[in-house]
N, C-alpha and C positions, 0 to 999 in steps of 0.2 A: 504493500500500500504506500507506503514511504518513497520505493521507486520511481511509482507508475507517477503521484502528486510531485515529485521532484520533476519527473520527465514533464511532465503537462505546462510547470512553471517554466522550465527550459524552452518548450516550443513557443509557448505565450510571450513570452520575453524577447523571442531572437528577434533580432536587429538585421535590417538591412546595411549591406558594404558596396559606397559610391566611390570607388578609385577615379586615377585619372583614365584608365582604358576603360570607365564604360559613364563616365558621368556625361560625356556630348554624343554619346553613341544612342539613336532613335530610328523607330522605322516610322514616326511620322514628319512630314514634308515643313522643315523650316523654312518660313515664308515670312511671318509677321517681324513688324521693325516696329520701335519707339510710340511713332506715330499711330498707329493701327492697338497697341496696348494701351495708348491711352485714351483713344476713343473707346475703345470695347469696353476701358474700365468704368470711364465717366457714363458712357450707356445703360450700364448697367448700375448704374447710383443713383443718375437723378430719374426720378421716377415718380414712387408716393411724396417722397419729401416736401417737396416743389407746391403739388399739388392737393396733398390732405394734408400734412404733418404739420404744414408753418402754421396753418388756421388755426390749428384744435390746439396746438402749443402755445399761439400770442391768445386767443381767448380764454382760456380753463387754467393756465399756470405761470405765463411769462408776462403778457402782454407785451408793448413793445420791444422788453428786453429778451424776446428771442432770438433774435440778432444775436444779443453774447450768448445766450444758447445754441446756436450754432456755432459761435467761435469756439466754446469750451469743448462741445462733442467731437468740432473738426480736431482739436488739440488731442483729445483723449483717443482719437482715430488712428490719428500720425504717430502714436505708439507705437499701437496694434501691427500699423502701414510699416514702420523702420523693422521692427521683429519680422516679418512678412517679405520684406526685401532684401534683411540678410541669410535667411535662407534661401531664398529664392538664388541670389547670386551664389550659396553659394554649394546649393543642390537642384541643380537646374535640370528639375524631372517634372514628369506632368504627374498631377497630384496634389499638389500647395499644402495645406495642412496633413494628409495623410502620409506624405513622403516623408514631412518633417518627424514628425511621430513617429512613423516606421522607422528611418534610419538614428534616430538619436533615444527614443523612448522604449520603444518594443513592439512588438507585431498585434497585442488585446489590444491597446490605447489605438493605434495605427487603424485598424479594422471599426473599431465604434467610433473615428472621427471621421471616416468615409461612410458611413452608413448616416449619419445625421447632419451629412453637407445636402442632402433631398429638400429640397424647398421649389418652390412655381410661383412667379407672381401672376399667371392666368387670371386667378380667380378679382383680382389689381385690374385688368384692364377690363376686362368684360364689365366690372363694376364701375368702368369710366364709363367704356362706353355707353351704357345701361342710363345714366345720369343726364348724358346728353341727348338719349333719345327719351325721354319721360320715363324711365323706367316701363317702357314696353319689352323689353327681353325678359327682364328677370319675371316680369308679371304671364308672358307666354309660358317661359321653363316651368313656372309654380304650377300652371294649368293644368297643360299638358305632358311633364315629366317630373312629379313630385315625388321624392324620395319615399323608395317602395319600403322600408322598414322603419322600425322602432328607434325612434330618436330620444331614448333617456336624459344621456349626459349633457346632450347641445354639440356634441362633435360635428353631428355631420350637418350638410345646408340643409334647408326646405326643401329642395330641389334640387335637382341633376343641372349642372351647369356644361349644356351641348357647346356653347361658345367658347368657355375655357378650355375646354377638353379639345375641341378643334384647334383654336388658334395654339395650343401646348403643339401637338402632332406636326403643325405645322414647320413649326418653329425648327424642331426635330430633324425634318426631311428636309432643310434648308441646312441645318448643322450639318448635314449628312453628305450632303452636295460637296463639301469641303469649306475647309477653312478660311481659303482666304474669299472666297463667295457669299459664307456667313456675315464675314467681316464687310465685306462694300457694302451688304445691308444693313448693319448693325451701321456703320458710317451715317448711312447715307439718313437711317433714322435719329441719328444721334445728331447730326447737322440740325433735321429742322427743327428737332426738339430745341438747344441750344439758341437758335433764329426764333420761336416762338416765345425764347425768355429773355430775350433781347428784344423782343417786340415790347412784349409785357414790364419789361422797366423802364424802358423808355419811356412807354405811354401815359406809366403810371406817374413817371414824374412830374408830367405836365398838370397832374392832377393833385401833387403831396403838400397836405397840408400838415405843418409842424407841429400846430394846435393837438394835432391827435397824438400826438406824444408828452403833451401837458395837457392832460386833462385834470380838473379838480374833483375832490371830493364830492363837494357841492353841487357839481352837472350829474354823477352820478347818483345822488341821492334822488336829486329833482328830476328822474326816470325812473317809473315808476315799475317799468317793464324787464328791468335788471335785479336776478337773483345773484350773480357775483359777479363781482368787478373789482375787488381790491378796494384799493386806498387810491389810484391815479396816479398820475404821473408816469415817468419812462420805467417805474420799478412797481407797478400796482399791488404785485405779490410778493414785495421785495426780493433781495436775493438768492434768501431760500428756493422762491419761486423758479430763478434762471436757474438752480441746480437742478430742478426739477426737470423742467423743460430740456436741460442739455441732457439726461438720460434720456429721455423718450427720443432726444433729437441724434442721439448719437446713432438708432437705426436705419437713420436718413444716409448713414456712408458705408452700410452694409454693399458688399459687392465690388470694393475696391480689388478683395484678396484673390476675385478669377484673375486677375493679371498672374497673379504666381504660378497656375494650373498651366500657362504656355509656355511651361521652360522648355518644354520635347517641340516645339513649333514655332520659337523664338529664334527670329539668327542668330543675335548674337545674344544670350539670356544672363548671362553674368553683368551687362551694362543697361540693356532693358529695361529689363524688371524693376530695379529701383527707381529709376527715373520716371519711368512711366506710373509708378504707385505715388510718389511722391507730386507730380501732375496731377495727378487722378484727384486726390486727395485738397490740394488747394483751389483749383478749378470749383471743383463743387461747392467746395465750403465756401467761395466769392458768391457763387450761383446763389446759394440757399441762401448770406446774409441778404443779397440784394432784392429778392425776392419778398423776403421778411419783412425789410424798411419799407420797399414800399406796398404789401398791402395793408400796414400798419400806421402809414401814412394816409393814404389814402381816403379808410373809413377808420372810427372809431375801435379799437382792438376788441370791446364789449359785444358788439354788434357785429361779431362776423359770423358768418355762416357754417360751420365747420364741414356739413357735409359737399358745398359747392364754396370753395371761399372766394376761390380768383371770380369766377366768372359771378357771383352776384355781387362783388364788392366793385368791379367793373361799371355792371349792371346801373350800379348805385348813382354812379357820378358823372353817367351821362356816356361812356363808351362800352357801349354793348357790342359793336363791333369787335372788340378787342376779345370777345369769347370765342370766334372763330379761330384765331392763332392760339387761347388757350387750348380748345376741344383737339386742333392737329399737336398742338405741343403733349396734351397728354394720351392720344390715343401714339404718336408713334416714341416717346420716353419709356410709357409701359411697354411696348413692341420689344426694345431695344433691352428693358430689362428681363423680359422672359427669354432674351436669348443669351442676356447674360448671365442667366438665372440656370439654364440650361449645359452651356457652356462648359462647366466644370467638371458637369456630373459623367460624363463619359467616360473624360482624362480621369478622374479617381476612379472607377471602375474597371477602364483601361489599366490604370498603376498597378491596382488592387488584382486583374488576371494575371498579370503580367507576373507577380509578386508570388502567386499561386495562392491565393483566399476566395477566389471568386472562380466559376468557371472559365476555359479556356476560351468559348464565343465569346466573352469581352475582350479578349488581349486582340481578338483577328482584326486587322489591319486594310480597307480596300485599297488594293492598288491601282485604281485609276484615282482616287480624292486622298488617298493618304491621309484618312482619319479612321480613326476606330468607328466602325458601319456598325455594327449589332451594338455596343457600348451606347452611340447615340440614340438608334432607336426602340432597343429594348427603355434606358431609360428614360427617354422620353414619353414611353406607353407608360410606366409606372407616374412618371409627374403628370402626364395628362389625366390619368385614375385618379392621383389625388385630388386634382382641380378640377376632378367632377362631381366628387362625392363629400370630399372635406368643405367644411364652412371657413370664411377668410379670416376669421377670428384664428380659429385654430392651424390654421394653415402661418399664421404668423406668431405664433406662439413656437411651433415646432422650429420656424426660422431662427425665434430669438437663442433657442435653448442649444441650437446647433451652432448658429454665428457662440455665443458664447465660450462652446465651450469648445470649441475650432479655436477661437483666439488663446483660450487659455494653454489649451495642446502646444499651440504656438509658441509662445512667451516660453512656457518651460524647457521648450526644445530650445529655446535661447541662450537658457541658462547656463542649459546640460551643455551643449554643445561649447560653449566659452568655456567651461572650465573643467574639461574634459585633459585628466593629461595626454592619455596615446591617440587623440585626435589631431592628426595630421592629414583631412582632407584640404583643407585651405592650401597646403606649400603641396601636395599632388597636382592639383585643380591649376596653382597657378603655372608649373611646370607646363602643364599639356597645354595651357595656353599661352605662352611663348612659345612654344614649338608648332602651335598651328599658324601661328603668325610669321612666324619665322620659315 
């Protein structure tokens, strides 16, 4: 008995070995450069944040100072980001969090941070677009495809969500196509998102009233129709409150760490990677303050809408037009995050065959698109399942619990890895790269 529980801790434990003869050694087609990672990354970020999170955080907990709540989440981000980038450079395998864990922690840790990197933002966009058409989808899906079993706990929706479950598959068979294909669409959606919140500051500027950042006590009281509102001013819930809001808001920069998952499809992933997380990371976090100032300029932070906030705070002030650039900015930012959402999940799966934990039809390889084919759309059929049957609550709960505890895997593989004394992959690593260069 003794044996058998020694042996079992032994296999649990083994560690993967990234020398320099196999750490640039890949059978998938390196293609992506700097540029292309750090659009994929920003695509896959700005997404909810933009468009539900800044609302529900300046009215319920920040009020105008979600601004610094975004500052302080970005900061708490660009931790996570620096841990995330020196691994990345300097285990440049597809995998990001699971590779990290497998080669420095052990094979159980390694295997449950790939199994809980599974998340979809499907059930995110369907719920846009749902919004902007009156909520006539979700009210057909309830009709005519309402969830055939016993709903106890509240897990799963009311309904079978055909949309997210479509647009997931889709997403899939586009990943499937190849990488750098994925990629001009992920660009190409990420461009007009980007141009849709550069419409939306602009416009809003013309409209920012600074009053709404000094509001008094005394307006607030004399509204009769406000259950909270603080105290006013730029700190209504004082600064408890921005702490507050800068948790909630730090979910806004989930999706930085697929950039790490293209080290096997990265030219050159030792220089990459950091750069492009580190891009990733301050781009957005400009994105979301400026967005924050001004819908919080705009209208009243009391008074916002949380379930539409851009588009009725628009509404408000005389430019309704400007809902059209929000409606394309948020149907194709969701687009870009379900494919960055997607993205990962192959490559861990991929690592994970590859590694021998998972069957061999993950590791197979197409050679005409040189990306892992059954990886992408096996789990793509599994996320579209999810985002048909899981409710978006719960579907964001499982994200939070996995980003979590990804990051944490991370950070200690930091650790270990620094102070590691027979760790001498760094002087292998930079060996084989002088000699490729040379």
């Amino acid at each position: 008995m003794h044996s058998f529980t020694q042996r079992t801790l032994t296999i649990l434990s083994r560690r993967k070995q990234i020398t320099a003869a196999n750490a640039f050694h890949t059978q998938l087609r390196r293609c992506l450069t700097v540029f292309d990672l750090t659009i994929l990354g920003i695509g896959s970020t700005l997404g909810a944040g933009i468009y539900i999170l800044a609302g529900t955080v300046a009215r319920d907990l920040a009020g105008p100072g979600v601004i610094l709540s975004f500052l302080i989440a970005g900061m708490a981000s660009l931790f996570s980001g620096l841990c995330y980038a020196e691994l990345g450079s300097k285990y440049p395998r597809a995998g990001s969090a699971y590779v990290y864990s497998y080669v420095v922690i052990g094979e159980l840790a390694a295997f449950i941070t790939g199994l809980v990197l599974i998340a979809s933002s499907a059930r995110a966009w369907t719920s846009s677009v749902d919004s902007i058409i009156d909520f006539r989808m979700s009210n057909f899906f309830q009709k005519y495809f309402p969830f055939p079993f016993n709903n106890p706990y509240g897990m799963f929706a009311p309904y079978m969500d055909i949309g997210a479950f479509c647009i997931t598959l889709i997403a899939a068979i586009i990943l499937a196509i190849g990488v750098k294909e994925s990629s001009r669409m992920n660009n190409f959606c990420t461009t007009v998102n980007l141009t849709s919140v550069t419409i939306i500051v602009i416009s809003g500027l013309f409209k920012a009233n600074t009053d709404n950042w000094h509001i008094s006590i005394n307006q607030i009281k004399q509204n009769q129709s406000i259950i909270q509102a603080g105290t006013g001013g730029f700190l209504p819930y004082s600064f408890s409150g921005v702490l507050s809001g800068a948790a909630t808001c730090f979910y806004a920069f989930v999706g930085f760490d697929l950039v790490a998952t293209t080290g096997e499809e990265t030219e050159n992933p030792r220089m990459a990677i950091p750069i492009s997380i580190g891009l990733v990371l301050c781009v957005c976090c400009i994105v979301y303050c400026a967005v924050a100032a001004v819908l919080t300029l705009i209208v009243p932070y009391y008074s916002i809408r949380v379930d539409a906030s851009l588009p009725d705070a628009f509404d408000r002030v005389g430019l309704s037009h400007v809902k059209i650039a929000i409606a394309l900015g948020a149907i194709t930012g969701l687009t870009s995050s379900i494919i960055g959402s997607l993205f990962p999940l192959p490559r861990v799966l991929y690592s994970m065959s590859s590694d021998g934990l998972l069957f061999s039809i993950f590791g197979k390889v197409s050679n005409k698109s040189r990306t892992p084919i059954y990886s992408t759309l096996i789990g793509g059929f599994i996320s579209a399942f999810m985002a048909l049957i899981f409710d978006l609550l719960t579907l964001v709960e499982m994200l939070s619990i996995g980003t979590l505890i990804a990051y944490t895997q991370v950070a200690l593989a930091v650790l270990i890895s620094r102070y590691e004394t027979n760790d001498d992959s760094n002087y292998d690593l930079c060996l084989e790269m002088i000699q490729i260069k040379d």
